[in-house]
C-alpha positions as a Markdown table, in Angstrom:
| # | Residue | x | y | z |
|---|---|---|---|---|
| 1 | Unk | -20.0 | -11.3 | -3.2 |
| 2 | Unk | -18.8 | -8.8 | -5.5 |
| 3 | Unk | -21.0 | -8.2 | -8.8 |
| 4 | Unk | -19.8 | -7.0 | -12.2 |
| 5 | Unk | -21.2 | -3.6 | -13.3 |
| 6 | Unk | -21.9 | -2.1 | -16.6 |
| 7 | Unk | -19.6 | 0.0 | -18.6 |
| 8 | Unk | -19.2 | 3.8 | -18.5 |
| 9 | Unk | -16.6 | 5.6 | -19.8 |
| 10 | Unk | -17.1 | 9.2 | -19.1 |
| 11 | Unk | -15.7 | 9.4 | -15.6 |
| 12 | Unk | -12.2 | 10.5 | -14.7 |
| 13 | Unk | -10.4 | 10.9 | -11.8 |
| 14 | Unk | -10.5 | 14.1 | -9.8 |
| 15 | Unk | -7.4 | 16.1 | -8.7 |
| 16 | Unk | -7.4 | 18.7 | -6.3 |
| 17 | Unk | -4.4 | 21.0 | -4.7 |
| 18 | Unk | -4.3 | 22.2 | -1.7 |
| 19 | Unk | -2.3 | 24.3 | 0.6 |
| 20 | Unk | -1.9 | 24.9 | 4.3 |
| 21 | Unk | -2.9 | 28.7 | 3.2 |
| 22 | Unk | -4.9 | 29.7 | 0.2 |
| 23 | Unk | -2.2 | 32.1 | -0.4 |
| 24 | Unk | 1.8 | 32.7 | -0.2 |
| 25 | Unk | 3.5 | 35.2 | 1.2 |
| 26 | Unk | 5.3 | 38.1 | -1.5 |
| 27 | Unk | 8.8 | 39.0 | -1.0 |
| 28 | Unk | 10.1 | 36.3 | 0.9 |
| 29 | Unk | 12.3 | 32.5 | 0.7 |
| 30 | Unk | 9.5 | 30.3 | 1.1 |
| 31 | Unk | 8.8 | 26.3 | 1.0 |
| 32 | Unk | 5.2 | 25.3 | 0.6 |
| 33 | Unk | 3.4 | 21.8 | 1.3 |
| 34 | Unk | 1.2 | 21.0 | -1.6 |
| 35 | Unk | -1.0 | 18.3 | -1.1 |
| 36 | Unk | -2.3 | 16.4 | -4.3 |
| 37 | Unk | -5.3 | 14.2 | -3.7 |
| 38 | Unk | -6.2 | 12.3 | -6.9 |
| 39 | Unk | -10.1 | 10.3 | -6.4 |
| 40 | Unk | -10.9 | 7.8 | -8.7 |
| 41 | Unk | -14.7 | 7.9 | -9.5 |
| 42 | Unk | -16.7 | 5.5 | -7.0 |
| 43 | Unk | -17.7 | 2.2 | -9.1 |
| 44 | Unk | -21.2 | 2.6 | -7.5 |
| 45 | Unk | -21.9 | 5.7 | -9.4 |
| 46 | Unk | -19.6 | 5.3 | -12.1 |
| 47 | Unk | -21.2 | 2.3 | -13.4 |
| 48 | Unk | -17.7 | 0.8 | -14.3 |
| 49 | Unk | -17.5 | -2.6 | -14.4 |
| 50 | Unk | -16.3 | -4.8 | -11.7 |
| 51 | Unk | -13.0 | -6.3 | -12.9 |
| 52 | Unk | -12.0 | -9.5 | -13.6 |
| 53 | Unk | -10.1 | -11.9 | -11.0 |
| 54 | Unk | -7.0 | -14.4 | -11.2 |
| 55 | Unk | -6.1 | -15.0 | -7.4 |
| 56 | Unk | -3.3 | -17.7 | -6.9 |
| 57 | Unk | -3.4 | -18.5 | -2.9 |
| 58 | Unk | 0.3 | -19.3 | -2.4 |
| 59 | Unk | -0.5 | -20.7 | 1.5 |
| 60 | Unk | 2.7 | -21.6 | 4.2 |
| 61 | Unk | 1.9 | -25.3 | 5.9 |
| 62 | Unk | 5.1 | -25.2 | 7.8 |
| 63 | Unk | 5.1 | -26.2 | 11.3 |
| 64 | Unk | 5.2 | -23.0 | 13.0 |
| 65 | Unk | 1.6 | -22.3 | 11.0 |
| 66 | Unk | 0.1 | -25.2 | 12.8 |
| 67 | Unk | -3.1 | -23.8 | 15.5 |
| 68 | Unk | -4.9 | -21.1 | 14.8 |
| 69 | Unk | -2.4 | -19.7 | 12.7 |
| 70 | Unk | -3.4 | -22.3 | 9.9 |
| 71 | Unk | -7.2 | -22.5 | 11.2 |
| 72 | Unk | -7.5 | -18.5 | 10.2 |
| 73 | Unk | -5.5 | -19.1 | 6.7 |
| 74 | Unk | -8.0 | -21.8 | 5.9 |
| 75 | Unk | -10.7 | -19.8 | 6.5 |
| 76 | Unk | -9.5 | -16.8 | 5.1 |
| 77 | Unk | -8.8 | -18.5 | 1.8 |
| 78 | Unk | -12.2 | -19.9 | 2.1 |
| 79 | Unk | -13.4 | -16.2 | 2.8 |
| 80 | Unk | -11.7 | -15.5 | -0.6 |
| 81 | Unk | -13.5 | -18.2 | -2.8 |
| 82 | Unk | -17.0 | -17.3 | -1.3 |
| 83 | Unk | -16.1 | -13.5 | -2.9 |
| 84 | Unk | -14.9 | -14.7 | -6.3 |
| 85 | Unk | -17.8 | -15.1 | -9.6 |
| 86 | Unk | -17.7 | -17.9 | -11.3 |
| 87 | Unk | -16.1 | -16.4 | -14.3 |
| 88 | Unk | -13.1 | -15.6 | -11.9 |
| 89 | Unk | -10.0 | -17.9 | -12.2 |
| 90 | Unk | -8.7 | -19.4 | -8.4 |
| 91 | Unk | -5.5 | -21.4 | -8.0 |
| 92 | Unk | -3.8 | -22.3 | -4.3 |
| 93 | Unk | -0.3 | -24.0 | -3.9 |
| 94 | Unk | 0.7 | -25.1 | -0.7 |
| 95 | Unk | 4.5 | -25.3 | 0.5 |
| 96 | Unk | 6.9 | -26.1 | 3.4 |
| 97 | Unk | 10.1 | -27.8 | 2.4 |
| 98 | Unk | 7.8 | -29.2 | -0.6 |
| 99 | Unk | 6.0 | -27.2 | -2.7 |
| 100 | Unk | 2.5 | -29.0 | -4.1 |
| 101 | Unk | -0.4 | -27.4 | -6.8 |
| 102 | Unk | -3.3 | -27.6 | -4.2 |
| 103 | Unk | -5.8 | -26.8 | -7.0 |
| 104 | Unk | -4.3 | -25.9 | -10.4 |
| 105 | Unk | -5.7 | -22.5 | -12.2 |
| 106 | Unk | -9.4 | -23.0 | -12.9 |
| 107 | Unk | -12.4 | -21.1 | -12.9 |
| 108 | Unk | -14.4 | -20.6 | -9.3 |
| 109 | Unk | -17.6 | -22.5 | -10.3 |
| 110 | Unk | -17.8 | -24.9 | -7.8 |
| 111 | Unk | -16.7 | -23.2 | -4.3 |
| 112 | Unk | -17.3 | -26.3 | -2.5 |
| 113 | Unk | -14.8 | -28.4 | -4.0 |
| 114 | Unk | -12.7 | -25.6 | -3.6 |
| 115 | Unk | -13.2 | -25.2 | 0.1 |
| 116 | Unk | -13.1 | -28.7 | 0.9 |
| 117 | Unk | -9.8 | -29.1 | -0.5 |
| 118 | Unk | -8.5 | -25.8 | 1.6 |
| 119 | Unk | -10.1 | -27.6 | 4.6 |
| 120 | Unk | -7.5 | -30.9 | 4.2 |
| 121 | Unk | -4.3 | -28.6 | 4.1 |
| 122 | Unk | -2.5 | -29.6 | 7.5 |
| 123 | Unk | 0.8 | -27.7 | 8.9 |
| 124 | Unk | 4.2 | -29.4 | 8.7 |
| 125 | Unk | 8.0 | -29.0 | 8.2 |
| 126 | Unk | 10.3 | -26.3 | 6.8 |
| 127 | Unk | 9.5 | -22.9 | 4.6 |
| 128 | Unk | 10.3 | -23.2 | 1.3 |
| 129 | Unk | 8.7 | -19.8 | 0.1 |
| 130 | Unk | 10.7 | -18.7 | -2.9 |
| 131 | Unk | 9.3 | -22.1 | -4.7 |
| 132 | Unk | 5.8 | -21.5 | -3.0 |
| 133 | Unk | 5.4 | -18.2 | -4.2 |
| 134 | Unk | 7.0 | -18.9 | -7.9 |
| 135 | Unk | 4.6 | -22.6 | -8.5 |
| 136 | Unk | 1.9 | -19.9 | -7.7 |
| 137 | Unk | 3.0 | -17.5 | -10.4 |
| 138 | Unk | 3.1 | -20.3 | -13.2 |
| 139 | Unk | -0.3 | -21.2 | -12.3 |
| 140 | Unk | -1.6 | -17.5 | -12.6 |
| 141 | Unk | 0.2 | -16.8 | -15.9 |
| 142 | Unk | -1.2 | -19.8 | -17.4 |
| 143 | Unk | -4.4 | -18.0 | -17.5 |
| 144 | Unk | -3.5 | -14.7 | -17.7 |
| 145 | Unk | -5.5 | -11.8 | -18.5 |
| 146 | Unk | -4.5 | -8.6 | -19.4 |
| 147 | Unk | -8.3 | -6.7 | -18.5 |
| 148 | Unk | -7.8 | -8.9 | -15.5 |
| 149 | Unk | -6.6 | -8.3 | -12.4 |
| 150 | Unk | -3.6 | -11.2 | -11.6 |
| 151 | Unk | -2.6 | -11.1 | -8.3 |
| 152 | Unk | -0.3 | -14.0 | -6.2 |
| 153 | Unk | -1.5 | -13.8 | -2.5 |
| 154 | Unk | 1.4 | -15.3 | -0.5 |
| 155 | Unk | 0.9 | -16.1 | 3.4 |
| 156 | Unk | 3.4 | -16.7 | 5.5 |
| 157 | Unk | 4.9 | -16.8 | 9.0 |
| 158 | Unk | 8.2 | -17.9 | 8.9 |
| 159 | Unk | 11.6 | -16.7 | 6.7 |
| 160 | Unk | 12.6 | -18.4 | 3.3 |
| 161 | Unk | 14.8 | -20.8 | 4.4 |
| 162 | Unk | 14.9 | -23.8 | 1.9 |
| 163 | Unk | 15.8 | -23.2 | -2.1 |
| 164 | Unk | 16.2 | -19.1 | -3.2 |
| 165 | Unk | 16.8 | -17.4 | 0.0 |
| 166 | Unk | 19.0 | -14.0 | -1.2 |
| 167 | Unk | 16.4 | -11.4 | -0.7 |
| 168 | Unk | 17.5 | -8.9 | -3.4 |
| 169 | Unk | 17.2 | -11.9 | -6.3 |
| 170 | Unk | 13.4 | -13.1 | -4.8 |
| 171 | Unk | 12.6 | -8.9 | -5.2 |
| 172 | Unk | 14.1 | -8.3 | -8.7 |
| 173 | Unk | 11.5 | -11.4 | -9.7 |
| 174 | Unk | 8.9 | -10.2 | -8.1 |
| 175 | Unk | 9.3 | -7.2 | -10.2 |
| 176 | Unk | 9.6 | -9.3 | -13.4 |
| 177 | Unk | 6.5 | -11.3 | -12.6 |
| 178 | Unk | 4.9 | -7.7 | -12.4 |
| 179 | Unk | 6.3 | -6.6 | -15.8 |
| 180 | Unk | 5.0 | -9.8 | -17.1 |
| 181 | Unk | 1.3 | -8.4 | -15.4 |
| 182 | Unk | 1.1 | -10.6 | -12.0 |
| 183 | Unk | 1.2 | -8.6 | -9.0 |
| 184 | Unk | 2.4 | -9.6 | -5.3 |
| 185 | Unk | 0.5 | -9.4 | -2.2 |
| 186 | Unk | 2.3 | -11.0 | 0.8 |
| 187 | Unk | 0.5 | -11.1 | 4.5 |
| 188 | Unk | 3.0 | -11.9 | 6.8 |
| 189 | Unk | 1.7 | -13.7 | 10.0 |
| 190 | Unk | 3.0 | -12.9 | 13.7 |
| 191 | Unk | 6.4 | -11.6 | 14.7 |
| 192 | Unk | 8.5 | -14.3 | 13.0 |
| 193 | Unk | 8.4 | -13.6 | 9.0 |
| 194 | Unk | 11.1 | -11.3 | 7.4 |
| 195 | Unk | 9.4 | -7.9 | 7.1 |
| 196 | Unk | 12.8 | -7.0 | 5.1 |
| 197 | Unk | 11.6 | -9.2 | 2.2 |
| 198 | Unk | 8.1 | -9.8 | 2.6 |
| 199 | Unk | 7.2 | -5.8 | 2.1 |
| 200 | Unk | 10.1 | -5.0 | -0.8 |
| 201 | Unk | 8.5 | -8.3 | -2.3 |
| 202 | Unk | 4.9 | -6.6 | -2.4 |
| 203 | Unk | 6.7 | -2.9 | -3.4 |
| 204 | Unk | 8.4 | -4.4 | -5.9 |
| 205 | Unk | 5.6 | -7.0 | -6.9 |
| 206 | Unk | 3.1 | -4.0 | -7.2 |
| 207 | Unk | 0.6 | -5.7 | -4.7 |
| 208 | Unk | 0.1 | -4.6 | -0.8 |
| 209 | Unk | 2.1 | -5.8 | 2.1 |
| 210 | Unk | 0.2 | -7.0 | 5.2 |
| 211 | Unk | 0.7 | -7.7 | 8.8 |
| 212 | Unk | -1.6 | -10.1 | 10.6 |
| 213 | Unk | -0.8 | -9.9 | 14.6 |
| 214 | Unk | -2.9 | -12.0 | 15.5 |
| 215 | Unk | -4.8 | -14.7 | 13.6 |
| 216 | Unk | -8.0 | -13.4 | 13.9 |
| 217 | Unk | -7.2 | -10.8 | 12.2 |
| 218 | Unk | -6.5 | -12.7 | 8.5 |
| 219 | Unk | -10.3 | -12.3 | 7.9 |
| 220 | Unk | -10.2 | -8.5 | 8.0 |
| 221 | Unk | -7.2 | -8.1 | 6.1 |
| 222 | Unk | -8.6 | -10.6 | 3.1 |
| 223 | Unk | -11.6 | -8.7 | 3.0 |
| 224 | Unk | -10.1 | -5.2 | 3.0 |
| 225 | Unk | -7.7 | -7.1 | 0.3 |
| 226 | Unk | -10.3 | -8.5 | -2.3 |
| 227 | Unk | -12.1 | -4.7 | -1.9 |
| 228 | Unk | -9.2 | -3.1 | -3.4 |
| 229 | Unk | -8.7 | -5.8 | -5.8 |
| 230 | Unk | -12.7 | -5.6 | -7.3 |
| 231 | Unk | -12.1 | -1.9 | -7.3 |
| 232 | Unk | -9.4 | -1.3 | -8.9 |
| 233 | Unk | -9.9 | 1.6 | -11.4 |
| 234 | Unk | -6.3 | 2.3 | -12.5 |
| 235 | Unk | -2.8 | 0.7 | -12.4 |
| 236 | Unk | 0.6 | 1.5 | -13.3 |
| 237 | Unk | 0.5 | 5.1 | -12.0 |
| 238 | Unk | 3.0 | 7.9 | -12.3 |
| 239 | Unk | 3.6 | 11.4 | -10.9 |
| 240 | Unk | 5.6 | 13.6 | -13.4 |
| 241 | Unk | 6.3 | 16.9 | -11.5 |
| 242 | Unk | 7.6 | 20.1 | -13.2 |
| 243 | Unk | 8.0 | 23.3 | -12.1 |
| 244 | Unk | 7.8 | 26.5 | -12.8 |
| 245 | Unk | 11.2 | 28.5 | -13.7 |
| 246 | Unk | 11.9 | 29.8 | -9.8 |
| 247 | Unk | 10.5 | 26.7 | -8.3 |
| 248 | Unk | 12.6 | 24.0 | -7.2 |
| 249 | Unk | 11.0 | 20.4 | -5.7 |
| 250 | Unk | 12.9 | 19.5 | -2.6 |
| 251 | Unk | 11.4 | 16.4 | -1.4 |
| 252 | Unk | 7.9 | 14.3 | -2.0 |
| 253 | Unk | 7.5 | 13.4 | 1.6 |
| 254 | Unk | 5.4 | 9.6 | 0.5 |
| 255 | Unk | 9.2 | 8.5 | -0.5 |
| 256 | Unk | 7.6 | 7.2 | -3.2 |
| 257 | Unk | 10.5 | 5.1 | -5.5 |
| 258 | Unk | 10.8 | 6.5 | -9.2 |
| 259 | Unk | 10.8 | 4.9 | -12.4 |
| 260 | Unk | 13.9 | 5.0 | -15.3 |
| 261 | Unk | 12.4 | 8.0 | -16.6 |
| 262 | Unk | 12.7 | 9.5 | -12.5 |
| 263 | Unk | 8.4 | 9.5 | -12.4 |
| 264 | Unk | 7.5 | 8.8 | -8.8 |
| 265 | Unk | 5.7 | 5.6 | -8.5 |
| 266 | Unk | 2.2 | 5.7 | -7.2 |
| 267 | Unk | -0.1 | 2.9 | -5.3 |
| 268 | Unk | -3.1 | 1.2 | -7.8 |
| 269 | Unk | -6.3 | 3.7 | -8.1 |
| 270 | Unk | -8.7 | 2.6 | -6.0 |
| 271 | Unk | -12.5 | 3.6 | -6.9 |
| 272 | Unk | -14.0 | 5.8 | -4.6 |
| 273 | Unk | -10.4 | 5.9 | -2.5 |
| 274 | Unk | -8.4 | 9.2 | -2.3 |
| 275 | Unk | -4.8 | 9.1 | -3.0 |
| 276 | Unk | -2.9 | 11.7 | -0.8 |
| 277 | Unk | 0.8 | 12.7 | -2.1 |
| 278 | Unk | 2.4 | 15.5 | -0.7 |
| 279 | Unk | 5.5 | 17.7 | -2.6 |
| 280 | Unk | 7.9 | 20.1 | -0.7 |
| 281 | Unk | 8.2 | 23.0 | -3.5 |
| 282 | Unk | 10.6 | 25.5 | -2.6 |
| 283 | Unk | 9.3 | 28.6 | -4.5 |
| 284 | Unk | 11.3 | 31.9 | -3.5 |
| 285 | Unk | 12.4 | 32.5 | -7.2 |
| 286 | Unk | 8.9 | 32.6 | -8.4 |
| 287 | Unk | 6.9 | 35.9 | -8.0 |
| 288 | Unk | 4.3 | 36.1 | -10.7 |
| 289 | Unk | 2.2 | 32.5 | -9.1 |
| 290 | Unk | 0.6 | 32.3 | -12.2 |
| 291 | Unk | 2.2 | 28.7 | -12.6 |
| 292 | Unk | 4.4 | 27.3 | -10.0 |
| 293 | Unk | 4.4 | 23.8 | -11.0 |
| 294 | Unk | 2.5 | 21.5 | -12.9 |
| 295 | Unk | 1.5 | 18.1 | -11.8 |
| 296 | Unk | 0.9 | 14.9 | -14.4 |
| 297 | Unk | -0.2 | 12.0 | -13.8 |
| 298 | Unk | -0.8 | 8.9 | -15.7 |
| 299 | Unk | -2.7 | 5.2 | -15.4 |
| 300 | Unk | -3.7 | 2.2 | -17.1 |
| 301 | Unk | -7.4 | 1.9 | -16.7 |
| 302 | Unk | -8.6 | -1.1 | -15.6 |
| 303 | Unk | -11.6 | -1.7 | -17.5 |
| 304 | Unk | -10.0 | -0.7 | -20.6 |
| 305 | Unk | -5.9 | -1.8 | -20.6 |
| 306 | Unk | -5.7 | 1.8 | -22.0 |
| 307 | Unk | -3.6 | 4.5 | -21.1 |
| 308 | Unk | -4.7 | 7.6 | -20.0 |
| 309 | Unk | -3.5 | 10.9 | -18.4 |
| 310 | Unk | -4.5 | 13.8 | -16.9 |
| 311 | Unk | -2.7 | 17.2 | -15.4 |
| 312 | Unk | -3.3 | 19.9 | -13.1 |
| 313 | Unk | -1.3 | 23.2 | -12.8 |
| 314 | Unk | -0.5 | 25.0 | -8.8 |
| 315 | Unk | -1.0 | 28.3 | -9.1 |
| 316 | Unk | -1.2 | 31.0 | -6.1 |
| 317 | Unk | -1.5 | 34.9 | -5.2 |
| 318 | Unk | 1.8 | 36.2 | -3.3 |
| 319 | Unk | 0.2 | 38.8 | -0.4 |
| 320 | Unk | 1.7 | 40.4 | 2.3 |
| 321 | Unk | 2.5 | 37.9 | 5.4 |
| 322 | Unk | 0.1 | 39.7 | 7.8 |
| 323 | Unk | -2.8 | 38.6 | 5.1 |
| 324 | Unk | -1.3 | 34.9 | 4.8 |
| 325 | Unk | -0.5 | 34.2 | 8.8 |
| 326 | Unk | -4.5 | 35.6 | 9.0 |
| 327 | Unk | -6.2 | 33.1 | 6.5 |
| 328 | Unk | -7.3 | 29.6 | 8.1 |
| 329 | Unk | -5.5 | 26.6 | 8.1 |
| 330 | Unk | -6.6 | 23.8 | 5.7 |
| 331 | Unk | -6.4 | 20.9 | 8.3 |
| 332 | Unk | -6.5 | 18.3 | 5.5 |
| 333 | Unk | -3.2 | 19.4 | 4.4 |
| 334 | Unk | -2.1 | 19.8 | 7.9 |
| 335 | Unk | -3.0 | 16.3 | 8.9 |
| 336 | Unk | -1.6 | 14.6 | 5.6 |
| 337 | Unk | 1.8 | 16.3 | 6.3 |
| 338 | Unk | 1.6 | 15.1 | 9.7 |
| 339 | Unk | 0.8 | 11.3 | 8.8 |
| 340 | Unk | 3.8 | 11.6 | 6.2 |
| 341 | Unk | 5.7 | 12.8 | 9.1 |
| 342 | Unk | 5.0 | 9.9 | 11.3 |
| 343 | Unk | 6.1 | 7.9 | 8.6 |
| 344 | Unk | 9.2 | 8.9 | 8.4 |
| 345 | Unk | 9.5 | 9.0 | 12.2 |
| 346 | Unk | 8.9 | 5.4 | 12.1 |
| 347 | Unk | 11.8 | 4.4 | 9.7 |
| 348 | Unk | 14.2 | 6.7 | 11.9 |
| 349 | Unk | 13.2 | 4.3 | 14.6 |
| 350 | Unk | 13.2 | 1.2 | 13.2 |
| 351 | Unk | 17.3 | 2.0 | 11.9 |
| 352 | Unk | 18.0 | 3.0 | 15.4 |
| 353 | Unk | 16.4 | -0.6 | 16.6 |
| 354 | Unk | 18.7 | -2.1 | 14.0 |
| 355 | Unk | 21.7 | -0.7 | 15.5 |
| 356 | Unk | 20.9 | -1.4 | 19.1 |
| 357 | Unk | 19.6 | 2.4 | 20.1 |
| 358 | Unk | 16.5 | 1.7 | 22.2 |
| 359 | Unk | 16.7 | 4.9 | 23.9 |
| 360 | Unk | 16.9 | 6.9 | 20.8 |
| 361 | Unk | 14.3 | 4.9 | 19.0 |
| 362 | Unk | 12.0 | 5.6 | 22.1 |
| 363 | Unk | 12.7 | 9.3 | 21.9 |
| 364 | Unk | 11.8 | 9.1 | 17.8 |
| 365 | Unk | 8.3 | 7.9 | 18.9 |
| 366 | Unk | 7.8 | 10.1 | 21.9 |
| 367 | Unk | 8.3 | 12.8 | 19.9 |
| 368 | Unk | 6.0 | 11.7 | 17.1 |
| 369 | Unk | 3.4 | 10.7 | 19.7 |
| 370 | Unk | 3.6 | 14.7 | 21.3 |
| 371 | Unk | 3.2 | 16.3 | 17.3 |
| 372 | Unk | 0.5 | 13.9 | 17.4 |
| 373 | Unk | -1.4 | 14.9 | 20.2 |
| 374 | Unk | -1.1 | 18.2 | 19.5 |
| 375 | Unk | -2.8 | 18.2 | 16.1 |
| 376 | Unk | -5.7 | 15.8 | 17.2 |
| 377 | Unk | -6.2 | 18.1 | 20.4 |
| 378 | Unk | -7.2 | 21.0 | 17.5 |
| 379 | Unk | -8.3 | 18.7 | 15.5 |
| 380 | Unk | -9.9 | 15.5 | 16.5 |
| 381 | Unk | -10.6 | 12.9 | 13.8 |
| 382 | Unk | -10.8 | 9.2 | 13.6 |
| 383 | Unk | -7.9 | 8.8 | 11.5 |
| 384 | Unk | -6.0 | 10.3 | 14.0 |
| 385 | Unk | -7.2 | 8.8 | 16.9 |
| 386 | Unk | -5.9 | 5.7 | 15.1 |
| 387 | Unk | -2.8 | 7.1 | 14.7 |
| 388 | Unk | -2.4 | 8.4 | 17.7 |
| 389 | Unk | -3.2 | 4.9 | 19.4 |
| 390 | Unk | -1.1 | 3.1 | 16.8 |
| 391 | Unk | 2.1 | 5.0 | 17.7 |
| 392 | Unk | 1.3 | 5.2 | 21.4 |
| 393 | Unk | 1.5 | 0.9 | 21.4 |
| 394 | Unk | 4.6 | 1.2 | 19.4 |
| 395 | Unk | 6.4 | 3.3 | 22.1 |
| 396 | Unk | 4.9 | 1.2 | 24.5 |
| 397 | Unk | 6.3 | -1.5 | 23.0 |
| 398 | Unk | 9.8 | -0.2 | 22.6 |
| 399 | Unk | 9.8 | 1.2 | 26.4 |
| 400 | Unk | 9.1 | -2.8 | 27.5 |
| 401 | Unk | 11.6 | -4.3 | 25.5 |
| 402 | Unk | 8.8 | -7.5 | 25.6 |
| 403 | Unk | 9.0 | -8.0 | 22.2 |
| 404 | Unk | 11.5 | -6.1 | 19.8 |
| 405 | Unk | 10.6 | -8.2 | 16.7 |
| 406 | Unk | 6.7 | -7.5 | 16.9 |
| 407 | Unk | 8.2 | -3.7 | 18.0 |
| 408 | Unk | 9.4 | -3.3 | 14.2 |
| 409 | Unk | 7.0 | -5.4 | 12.4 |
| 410 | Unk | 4.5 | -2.5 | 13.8 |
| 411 | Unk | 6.7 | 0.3 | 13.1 |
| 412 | Unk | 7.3 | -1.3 | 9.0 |
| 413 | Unk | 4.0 | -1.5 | 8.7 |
| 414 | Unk | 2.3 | 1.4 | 10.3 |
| 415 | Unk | 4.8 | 3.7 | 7.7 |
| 416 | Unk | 3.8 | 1.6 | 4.7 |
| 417 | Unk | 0.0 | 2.1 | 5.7 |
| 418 | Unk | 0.8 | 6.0 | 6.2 |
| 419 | Unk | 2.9 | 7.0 | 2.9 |
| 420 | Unk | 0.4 | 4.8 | 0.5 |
| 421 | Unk | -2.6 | 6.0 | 2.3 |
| 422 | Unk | -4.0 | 3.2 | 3.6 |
């Protein structure tokens, strides 16, 4: 179980910038990588306090769930329970073609009431999500709470197919219900859920989108769930970039979306957890390097509901090239574009899928897989390892043509893990 902390208000988060090269070359067109890693202080030695929770379980009992499918929800949602305080609010609603208010928003106190109750819940009939996922936002907002954080976990292995089905009308509410403060985490079960409206339903929802291949693995991805969720130091975080007169910004390679006010919109702070964000500056107009852009960033604290900001200018010395191509290679940088990379490689692939390109989609991942290899040959990490084995099943996959679904449900979610981070 998670325990609250006490208050302390004199940490901020850390922002370093970094470059492939310490230094850029004089005289010359150039585009530079700048990687902007922004660390939250660790709760542990912060001493900020561990926040408060509203979960609403919104939990699929269709038919398809029925077998271990539904044995590894329950259990999950049990999981959940046994991690909340008793001063944390818990609501579940269950739904096929009906929707029913399981238990109705309460405080956690007694867990086995609770988990007795998630024990009963049985798999039958149709998918009625849209109403699911919306009879768990009324129960959350009835107790909402500002310094809390309100999340809707919805689980799910099938499409929306009874009530609100249009997928563009379900996202524009999930991004009201996250104006009105209750975010959306979705955790899509197997190879038969809609990927193309479970993930913009988290995006949009401000929660995390999650795949569970196999039942087993719901456990894990609570757990790694509620950890974010109890460490959540900041939300509502933007990136405001401006350069320098002579610097241009030609891409942020996360594809982060961008606000009204065209601030790139950036993941929850989580305590302890770097956030990686790279920008493609094109800087051949600027000679002094005194100032060749300057990076803002704001954030609601958790712990206070306050607003707070912070900034940090990329500067650099222009040398001659035989100085720069001598100075090592910061492999962090190096790796982060890669990852970014991979991403991107991935959403080539999965449009190609779309349009019935195997062979090209196979070649997208190849090719990934090779750039791959060749970084983790020089430098060999576990984060790369992981990639590397994550987009070596992926081309796998696509070469056998077992399983096309499961094929993009992997590719959708490996590039959502690698842009945000995760």
């Amino acid at each position: 179980m998670y325990e609250a902390r006490r208050p302390s208000m004199t940490t901020k988060p850390n922002i370093e910038i970094l470059t492939e090269r310490s230094k850029l070359i004089a005289g010359t067109p150039q585009t530079v990588d700048v990687l902007i890693r922004l660390t939250p202080p660790d709760i542990e030695t912060s001493g900020s306090i561990r926040p408060k929770l509203n979960i609403g379980v919104a939990l699929d009992r269709s038919g398809s769930m029925a077998g271990p499918k539904m044995n590894q929800a329950r259990e999950a949602a049990k999981y959940c329970v046994d991690q909340l305080l008793s001063t944390d609010i818990f609501s579940a609603v269950i739904f096929d073609d009906q929707v029913d208010v399981l238990f109705t928003s309460q405080r956690a106190a007694d867990k086995a009431m609770l988990k007795r109750g998630l024990d009963r819940i049985e798999a039958r009939n149709s998918t009625a999500l849209h109403e699911g996922w919306v009879k768990t936002g009324l129960q959350v907002s009835e107790q909402l709470d500002r310094d809390a954080v309100n999340r809707i976990l919805l689980i799910t292995d099938g499409q929306a197919n009874v009530g609100e089905t249009n997928i563009d009308r379900i996202v524009s509410q999930a991004k009201e219900t996250a104006a009105r403060g209750v975010s959306t985490t979705t955790i899509g079960i197997g190879a038969d859920f809609n990927e193309d409206l479970l993930m913009p339903m988290a995006e949009a929802g401000q929660g995390n989108a999650w795949h569970v291949q196999e039942p087993q693995d719901m456990l894990k991805i609570f757990e790694t769930e509620l950890h974010g969720l109890v460490k959540q130091f900041g939300h509502t975080v933007r990136l405001n970039i401006r350069p320098a007169e002579g610097s241009r910004v030609i891409d942020v390679v996360n594809d982060f979306e961008t606000d009204g006010a065209g601030a790139h919109i950036l993941p929850n702070m989580i305590a302890g957890s770097p956030l990686e964000v790279v920008v493609r500056l094109d800087v051949s107009g600027n000679t002094s390097g005194e100032r060749l852009a300057t990076f803002d960033i704001s954030f609601v604290r958790q712990e206070t509901g306050l607003a707070e900001s912070l900034s940090a200018v990329f500067a650099s010395e222009f040398v001659g090239r035989e100085i720069v191509e001598a100075l090592p290679e910061n492999v962090d940088v190096v790796r982060a574009v890669q990852l970014l990379m991979n991403a991107r490689a991935r959403r080539e692939a999965m449009s190609q899928l779309d349009a019935g390109n195997f062979d090209a989609a196979r070649a997208t991942m190849h090719a990934a897989v090779g750039s791959t290899q060749v970084l983790f040959s020089m430098t060999p990490s576990p984060q790369l390892r992981a990639e590397l084995d994550d987009l070596t099943s992926v081309e796998g996959s696509l070469c056998s043509r077992q399983n096309d679904a499961m094929s993009r449900k992997q590719m959708a979610y490996g590039r959502e893990a690698r842009r945000k981070g995760r």
